[in-house]
C-alpha positions as CSV (number, residue, x, y, z in Angstrom):
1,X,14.0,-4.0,3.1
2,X,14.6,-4.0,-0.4
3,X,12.6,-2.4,-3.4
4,X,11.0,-6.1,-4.5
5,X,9.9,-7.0,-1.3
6,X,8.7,-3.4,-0.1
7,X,6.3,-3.7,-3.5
8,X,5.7,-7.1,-2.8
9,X,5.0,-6.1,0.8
10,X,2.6,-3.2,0.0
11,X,0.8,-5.3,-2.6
12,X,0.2,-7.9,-0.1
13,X,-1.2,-5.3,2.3
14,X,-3.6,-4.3,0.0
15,X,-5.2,-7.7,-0.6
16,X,-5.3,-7.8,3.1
17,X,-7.0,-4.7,3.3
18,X,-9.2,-6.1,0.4
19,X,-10.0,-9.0,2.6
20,X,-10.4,-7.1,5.9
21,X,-12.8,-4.6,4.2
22,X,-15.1,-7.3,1.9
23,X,-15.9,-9.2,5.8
24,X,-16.2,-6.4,7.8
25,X,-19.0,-4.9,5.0
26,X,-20.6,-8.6,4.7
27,X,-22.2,-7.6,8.1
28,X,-21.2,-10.8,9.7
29,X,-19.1,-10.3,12.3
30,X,-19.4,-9.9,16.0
31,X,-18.4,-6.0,17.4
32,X,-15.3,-8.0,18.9
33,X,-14.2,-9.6,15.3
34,X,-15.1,-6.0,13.5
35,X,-13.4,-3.9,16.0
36,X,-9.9,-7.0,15.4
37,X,-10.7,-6.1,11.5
38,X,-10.6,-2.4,11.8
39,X,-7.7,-2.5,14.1
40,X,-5.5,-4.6,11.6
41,X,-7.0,-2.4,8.8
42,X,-5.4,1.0,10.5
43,X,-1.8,-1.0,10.7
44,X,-2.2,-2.1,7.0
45,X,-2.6,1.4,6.2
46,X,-0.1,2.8,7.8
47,X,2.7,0.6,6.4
48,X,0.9,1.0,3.3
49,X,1.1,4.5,3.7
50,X,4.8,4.5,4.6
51,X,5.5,2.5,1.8
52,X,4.1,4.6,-0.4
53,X,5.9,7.3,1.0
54,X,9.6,5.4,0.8
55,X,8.9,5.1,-3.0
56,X,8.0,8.9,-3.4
57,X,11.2,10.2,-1.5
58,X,13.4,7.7,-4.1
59,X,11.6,9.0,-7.0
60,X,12.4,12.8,-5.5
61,X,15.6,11.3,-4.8
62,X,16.6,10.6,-8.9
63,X,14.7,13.0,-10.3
64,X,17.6,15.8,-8.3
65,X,19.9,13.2,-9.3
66,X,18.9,14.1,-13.1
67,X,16.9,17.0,-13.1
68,X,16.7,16.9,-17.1
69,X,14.5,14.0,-16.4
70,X,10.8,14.5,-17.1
71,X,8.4,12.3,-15.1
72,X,6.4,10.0,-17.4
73,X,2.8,8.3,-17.8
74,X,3.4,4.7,-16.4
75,X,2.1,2.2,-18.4
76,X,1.3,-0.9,-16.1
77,X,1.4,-4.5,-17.5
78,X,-1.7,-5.6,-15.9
79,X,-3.9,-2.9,-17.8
């Protein structure tokens, strides 16, 4: 997988996750659809999880590669 489509992959698990968590708290579903939600909700957030993981070991990975490198605030676009 490659970096764009792990973000891209993460970010789209966490709209579902978003989505999963706003039905399951509307208090509409049956036990069978909630228990479907929650179900799907623990695999989001493991891959999530993973993900975020990945990107940590890559940043470890560069920062030994230069260790005169100092980490930095990230400044994200959508702010």
């Amino acid at each position: 997988m490659t970096e764009e489509s792990s973000v891209a992959g993460l970010e789209k698990s966490l709209e579902e996750l978003e989505a999963l968590l706003k039905e399951m708290e509307s208090g509409e579903l049956t036990l069978e659809a909630a228990l479907a939600h929650f179900e799907r909700g623990v695999k989001l957030t493991r891959q999530c999880q993973k993900a975020l993981q990945e990107a940590e070991q890559k940043v470890e990975i560069l920062l030994k590669k230069s260790p005169e490198a100092q980490p930095e605030p990230f400044d994200s676009a959508d702010e």
